[in-house]
N, C-alpha and C positions, 0 to 999 in steps of 0.2 A: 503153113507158111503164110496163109491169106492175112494170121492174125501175127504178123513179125512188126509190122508198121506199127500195130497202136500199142503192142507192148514196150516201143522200142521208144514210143513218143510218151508213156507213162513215165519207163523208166528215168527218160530225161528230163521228167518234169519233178521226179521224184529227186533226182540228182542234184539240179538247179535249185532245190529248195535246201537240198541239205548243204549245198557249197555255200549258199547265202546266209544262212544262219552259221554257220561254221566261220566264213566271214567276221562275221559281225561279233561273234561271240571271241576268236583269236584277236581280235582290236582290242574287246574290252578288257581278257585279262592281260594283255600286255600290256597297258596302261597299268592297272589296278600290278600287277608283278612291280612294274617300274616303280611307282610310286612307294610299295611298302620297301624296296630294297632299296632306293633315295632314303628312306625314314630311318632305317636302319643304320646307312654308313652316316646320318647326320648325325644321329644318336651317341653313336661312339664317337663322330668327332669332339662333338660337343663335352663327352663325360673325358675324353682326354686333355679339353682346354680347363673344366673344371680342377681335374686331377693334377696337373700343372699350377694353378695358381693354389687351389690348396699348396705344394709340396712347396711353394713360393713363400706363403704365408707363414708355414709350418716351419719349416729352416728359417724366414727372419725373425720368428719370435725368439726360434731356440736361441739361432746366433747372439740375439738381444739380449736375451737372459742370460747366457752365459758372459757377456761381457758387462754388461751388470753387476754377475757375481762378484767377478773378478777385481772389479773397484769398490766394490761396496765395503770394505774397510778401510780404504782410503775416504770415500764420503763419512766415514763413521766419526771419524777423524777431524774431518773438515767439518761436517756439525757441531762435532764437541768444541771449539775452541772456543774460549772467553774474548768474547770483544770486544766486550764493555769493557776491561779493565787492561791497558794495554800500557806498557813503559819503555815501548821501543825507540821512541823521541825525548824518553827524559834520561834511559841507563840508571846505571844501578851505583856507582862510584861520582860521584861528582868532587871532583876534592875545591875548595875554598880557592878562588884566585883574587890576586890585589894589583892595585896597578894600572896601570897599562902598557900600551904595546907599543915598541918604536923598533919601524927598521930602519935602520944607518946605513947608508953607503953601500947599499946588495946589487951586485952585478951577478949576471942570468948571462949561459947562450946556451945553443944547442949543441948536442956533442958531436952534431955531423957539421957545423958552420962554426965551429969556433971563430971563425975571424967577423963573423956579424954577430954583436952582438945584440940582446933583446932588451936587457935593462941596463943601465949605468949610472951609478951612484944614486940609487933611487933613496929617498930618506921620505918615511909617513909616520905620523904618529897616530896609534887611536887608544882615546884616554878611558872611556868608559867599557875595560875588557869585558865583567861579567854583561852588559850587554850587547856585544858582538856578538859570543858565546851562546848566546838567547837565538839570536839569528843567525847563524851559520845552521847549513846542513849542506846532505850533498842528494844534489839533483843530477841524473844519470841521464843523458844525451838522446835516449829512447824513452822516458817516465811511461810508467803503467797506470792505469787507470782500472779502481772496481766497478765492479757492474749495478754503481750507485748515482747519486747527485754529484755535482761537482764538489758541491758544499760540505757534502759528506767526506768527498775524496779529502778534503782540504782540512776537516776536522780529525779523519782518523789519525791516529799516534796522539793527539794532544785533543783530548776531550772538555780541558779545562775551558776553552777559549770559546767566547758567545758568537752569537750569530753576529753580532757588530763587530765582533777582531777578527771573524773571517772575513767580512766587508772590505774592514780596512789594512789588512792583509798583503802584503806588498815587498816586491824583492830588497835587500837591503842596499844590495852592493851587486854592480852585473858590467859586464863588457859590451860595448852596445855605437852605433854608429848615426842610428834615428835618434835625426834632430828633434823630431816631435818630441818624444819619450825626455831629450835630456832637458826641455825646457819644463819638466815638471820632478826632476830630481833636485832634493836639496843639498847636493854636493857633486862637482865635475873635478873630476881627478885630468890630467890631460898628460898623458906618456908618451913620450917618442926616446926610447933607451931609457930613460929616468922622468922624474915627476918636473913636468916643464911649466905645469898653470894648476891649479885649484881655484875652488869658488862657485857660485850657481851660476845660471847663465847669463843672468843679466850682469854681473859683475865680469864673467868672462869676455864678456859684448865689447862693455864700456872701455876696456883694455888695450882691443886693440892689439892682443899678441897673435898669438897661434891659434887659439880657439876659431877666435873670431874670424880671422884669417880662412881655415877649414870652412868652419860654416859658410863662410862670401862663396867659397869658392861653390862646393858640394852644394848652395840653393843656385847658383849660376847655372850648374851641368844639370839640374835635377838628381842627383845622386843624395841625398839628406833629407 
């Protein structure tokens, strides 16, 4: 029993040593654990954010393709057509006209105002028909536009006309309340129910009727 003491102070020195190592060494691989099991759930995060934009990519191309297909004989279509040679501004019948044109005496209302009416006893004459007929078309309240030059827009249907008849290219005939615009027209029609003034605007000035009158008024208010 004399030798209980130092066995008893080995053993605890033997203890202490293995508790401190044992320490040291549960620090280390709980680090090193943690770390490779962080690597591992980053891993899969990561290969499922891949997997997601592949499956992104993959579905928008299909989608793409498949609507592609789906039109691609309407583009087959649309490439094929002749542009260069187009008679949608000229028609195919044109028959011979002689003459000209006169309306007599034409009253207009509307079928919900019968008692106002729009025109009365309107009388015009226009002598040189086949060139009205030159310039008439009909321009639609929304006009479209390709996905060209202006110039282009303006040459397609009639390819005959240079780059100078596009320049000087110009409405023939238009309804209109800008005074700027009418001081560069070579003819003012002037209607209130029927044709009350004709002439350009210097002649309509000098007159002194109704034009003239409009106009005083309209650059007075700023409205012209």
């Amino acid at each position: 029993m004399a030798f209980e003491g130092i066995f008893r102070s080995h053993f605890d020195l033997a203890t202490d040593k293995a508790l401190t190592t044992g320490a040291r060494s549960a620090f280390g691989e709980g680090r090193t654990h943690s770390l490779a099991s962080a690597l591992i759930y980053l891993a899969e995060a990561l290969l499922f954010y891949m997997v997601e934009v592949l499956n992104l990519v993959v579905f928008s191309v299909t989608i793409g393709s498949q609507l592609v297909a789906f039109t691609a004989n309407d583009l087959n279509r649309l490439l094929q057509l002749d542009i260069t040679s187009t008679d949608e501004s000229k028609g195919v019948v044109r028959p011979e006209l002689a003459g000209g044109i006169n309306l007599n005496n034409i009253h207009f209302f509307h079928p919900g105002r019968p008692e106002v009416p729009v025109l009365r006893n309107v009388n015009l004459s226009i002598d040189d028909i086949n060139h009205l007929c030159d310039h008439v078309s009909v321009v639609s309240e929304h006009p479209n536009l390709f996905d060209a030059a202006i110039a282009e827009n303006i040459w397609y249907g009639n390819q005959a006309n240079s780059d100078y008849d596009i320049c000087c290219a110009a409405t023939t005939m238009m309804v209109m309340h800008k005074l700027e615009v009418m001081m560069m027209c070579d003819r003012i029609v002037v209607v209130d129910g029927g044709v009350r003034e004709q002439g350009t605007y210097n002649e309509l000035m000098k007159r002194k009727g109704v034009f003239a009158s409009l106009a005083s008024e309209g650059k007075r208010v700023g409205e012209w």
